[in-house]
BAFI-740855 format. One line per 2 residues: number of its first residue (from 1); for each residue x negated, y, z negated of N, C-alpha, C. Coordinates in steps of 0.001 Angstrom, whole numbers. Each point is the difference from the previous one (the first is absolute). Example, Ala and Ser with C-alpha at 12.3 -4.5 7.8 and 13.67 -1.06 7.14 Angstrom:
! residues 2
1) -13190,-5690,-7800,890,1190,0,-900,1200,0 | 350,1050,720,-820,1190,-60,770,1090,-730
***
This chain:
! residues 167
1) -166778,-55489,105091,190,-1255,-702,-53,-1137,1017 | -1010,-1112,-411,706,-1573,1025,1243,-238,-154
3) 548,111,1306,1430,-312,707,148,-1437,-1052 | -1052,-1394,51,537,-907,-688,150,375,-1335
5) -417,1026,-752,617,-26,-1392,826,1443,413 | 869,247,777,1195,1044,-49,935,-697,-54
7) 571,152,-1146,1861,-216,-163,800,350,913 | 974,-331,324,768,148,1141,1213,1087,-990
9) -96,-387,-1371,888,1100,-617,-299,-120,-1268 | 43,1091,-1046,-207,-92,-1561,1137,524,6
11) 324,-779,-1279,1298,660,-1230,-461,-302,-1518 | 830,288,-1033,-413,293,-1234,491,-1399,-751
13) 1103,-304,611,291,-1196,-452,1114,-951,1161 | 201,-993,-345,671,-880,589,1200,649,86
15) 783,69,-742,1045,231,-487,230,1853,710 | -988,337,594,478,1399,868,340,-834,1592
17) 58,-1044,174,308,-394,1314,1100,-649,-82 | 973,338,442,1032,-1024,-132,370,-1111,1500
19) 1045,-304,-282,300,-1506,961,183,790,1047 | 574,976,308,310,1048,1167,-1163,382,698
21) -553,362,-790,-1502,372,360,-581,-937,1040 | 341,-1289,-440,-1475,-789,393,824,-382,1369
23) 1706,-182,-59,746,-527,1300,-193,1300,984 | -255,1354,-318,-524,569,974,-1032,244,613
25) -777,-507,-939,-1642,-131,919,-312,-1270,597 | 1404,-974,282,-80,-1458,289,-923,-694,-715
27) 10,100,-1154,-372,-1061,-991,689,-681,-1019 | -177,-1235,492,865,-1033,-121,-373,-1434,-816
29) -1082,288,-576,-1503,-703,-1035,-414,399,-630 | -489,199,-1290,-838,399,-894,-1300,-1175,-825
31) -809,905,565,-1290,-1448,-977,74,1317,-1152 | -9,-640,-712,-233,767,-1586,-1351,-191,-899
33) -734,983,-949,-878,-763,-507,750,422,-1668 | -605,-1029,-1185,532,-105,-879,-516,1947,-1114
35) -1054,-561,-197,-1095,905,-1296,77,1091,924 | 370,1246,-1115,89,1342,277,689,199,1381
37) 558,-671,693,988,478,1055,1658,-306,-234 | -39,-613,-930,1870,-715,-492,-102,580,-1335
39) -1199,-478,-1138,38,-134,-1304,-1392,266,-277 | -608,441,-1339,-997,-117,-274,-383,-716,-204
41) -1409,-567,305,-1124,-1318,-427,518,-564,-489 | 271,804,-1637,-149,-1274,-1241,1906,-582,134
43) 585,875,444,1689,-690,314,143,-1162,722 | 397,-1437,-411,299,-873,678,1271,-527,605
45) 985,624,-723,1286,-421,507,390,1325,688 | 906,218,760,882,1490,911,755,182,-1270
47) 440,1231,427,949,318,-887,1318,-27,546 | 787,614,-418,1955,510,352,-300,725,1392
49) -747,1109,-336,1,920,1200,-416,-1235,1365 | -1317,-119,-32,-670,-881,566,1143,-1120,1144
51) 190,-972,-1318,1113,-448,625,1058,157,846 | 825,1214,-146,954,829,761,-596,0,904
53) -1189,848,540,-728,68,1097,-175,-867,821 | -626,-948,-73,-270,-764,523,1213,-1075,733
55) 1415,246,-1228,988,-555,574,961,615,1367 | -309,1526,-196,529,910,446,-640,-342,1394
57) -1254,106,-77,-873,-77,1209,382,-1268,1135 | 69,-1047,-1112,683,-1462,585,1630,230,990
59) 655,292,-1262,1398,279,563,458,670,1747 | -1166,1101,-53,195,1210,1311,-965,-1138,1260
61) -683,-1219,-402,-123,-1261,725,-1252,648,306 | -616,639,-898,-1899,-116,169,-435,-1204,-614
63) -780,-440,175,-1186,-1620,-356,-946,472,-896 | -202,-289,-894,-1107,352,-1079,-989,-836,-387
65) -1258,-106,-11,-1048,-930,-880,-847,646,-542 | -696,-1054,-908,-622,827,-735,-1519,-389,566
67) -738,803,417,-1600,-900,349,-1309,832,-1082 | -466,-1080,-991,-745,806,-802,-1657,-963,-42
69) -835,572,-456,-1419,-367,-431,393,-1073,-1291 | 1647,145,-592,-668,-286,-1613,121,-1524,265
71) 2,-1485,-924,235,-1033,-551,1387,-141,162 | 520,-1102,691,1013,-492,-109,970,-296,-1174
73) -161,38,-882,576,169,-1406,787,1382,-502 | -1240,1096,581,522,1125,98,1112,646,1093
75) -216,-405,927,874,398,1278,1208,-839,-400 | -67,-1281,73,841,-1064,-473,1203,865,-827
77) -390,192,-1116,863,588,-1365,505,1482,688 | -503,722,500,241,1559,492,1047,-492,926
79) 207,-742,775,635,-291,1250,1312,-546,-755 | -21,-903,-578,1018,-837,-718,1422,1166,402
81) 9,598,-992,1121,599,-380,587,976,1429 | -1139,503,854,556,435,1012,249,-1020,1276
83) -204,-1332,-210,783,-747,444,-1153,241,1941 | -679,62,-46,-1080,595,1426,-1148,-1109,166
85) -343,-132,1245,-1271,-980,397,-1484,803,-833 | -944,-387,478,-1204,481,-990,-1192,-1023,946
87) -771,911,227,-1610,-579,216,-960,471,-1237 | -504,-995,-605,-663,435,-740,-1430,-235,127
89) -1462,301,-749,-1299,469,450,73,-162,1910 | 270,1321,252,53,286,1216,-1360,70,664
91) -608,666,-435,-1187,696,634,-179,897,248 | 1247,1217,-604,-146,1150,1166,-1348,557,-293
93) -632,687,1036,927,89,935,-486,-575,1485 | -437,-1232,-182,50,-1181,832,1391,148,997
95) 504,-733,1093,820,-467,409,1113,-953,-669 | -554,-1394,-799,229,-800,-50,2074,930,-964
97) -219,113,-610,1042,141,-744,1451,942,571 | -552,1025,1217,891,650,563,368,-959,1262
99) -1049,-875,712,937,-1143,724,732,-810,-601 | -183,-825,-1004,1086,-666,-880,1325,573,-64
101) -283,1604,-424,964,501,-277,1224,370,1003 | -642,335,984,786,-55,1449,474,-1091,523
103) -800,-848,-182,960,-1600,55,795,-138,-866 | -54,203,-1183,1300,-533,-1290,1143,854,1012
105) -687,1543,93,1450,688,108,821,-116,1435 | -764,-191,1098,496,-560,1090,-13,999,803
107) -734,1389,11,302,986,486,-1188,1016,277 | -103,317,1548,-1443,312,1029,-60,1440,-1077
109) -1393,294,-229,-798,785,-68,688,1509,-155 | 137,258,877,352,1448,140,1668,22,-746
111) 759,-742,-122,1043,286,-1177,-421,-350,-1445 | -1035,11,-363,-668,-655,-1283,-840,1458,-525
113) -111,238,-1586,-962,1157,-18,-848,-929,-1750 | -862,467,-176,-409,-195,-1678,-87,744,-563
115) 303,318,-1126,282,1175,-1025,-1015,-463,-1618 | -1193,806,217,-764,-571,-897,-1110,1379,-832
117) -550,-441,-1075,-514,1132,-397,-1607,446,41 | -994,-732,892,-939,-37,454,-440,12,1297
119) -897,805,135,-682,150,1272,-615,-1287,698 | -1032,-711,-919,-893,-1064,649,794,-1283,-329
121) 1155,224,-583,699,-1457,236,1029,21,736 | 1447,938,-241,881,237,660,49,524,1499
123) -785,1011,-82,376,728,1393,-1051,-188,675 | -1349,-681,-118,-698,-448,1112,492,-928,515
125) 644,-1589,-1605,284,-970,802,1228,235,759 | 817,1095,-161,1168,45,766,-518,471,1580
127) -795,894,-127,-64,446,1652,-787,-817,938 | -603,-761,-1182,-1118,-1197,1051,1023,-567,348
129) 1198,-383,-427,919,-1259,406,1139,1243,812 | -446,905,405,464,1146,854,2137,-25,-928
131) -223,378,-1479,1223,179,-430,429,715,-328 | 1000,1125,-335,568,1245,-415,-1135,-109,-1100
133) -125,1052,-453,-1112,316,-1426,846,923,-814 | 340,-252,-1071,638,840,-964,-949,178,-1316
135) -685,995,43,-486,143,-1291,683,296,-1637 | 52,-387,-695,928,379,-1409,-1137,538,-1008
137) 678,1496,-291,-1205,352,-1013,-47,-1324,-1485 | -725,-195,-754,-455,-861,-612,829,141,-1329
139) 488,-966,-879,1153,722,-1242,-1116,-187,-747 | -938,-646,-558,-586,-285,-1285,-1300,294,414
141) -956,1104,-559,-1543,214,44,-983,-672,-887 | 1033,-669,-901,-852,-637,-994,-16,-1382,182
143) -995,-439,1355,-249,-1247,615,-1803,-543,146 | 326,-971,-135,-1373,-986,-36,-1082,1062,660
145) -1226,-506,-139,-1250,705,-114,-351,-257,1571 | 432,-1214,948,-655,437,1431,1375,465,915
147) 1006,-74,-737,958,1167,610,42,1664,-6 | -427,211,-1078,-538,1298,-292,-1178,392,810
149) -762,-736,-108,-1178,59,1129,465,-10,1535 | 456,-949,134,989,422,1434,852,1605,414
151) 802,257,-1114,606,1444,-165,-1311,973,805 | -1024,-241,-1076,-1338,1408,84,289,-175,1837
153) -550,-1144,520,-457,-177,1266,1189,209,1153 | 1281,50,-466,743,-116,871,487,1651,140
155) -851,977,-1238,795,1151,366,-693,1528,1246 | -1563,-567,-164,201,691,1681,804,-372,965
157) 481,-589,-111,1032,-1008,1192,1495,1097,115 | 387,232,-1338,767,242,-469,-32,1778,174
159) -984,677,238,-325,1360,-688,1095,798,864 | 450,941,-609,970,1168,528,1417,-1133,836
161) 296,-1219,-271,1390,-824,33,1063,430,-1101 | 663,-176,271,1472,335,-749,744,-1006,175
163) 596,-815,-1573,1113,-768,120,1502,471,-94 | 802,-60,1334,1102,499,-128,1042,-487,-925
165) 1172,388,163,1277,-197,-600,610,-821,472 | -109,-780,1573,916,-907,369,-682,89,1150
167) -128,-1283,961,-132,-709,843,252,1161,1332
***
């Protein structure tokens, strides 16, 4: 596999990593992406669970943002309730949106990871910007027509990988 599209780690979901987790691998940042890595596509607000998380994550004094491709309207409203910074049409997986993001959060590189559910957006733009890579298997398959197309292409990438249970 290209090293730039290798994850630095897969899990199944967010929610198999906890705050412990991430203070022992000295990570101390999270760039987040919204669609199929928190919530599915068509979900715009977090939920209960969601929330907890993210507060939980806050509390143990990790930094959270959210850096996504979508419209500010969308990130905007998703972010609200968890109360978190947000870059929105980023570029990934450009640079532009994981430097922002390291500036909002105030904190070098190597204590920072992104936890996202794509290959050619998440975890290239994370390792180009040389950042922890967390892959999240994907919650919703029933997504737009050049995401699906992305899926086909991203799974030689993928072949004989396994998403674990926890971090």
């Amino acid at each position: 596999m290209l090293k730039i599209l290798k994850p630095d780690t897969m899990v199944k979901s967010i929610y198999s990593i906890s705050p412990e987790d991430f203070i022992r691998k000295k990570i101390f940042g999270l760039i987040l992406d919204i669609d199929n890595t928190l919530v599915a596509t068509h979900i715009k607000k977090p939920d209960a669970n969601l929330i907890s998380y993210i507060k939980a994550l806050k509390e143990s004094g990790i930094k959270v943002i959210i850096v996504s491709n979508a419209k500010k309207e969308r990130v905007e409203e998703f972010c609200k309730p968890l109360d978190i910074e947000y870059v929105y049409k980023a570029l990934k997986p450009l640079s532009r949106g994981f430097i922002l993001a390291l500036k909002k959060m105030d904190l070098p590189r190597e204590n920072v990871a992104i936890v996202g559910d794509q290959l050619f957006t998440d975890v290239l733009g994370g390792n180009l910007s040389k950042i922890h890579t967390i892959l999240i298997k994907p919650i919703d398959l029933n997504e737009p027509f050049l995401i699906r197309l992305k899926r086909i292409l991203e799974k030689p990438f993928l072949y004989n990988k396994q998403y674990e249970d926890k971090l």
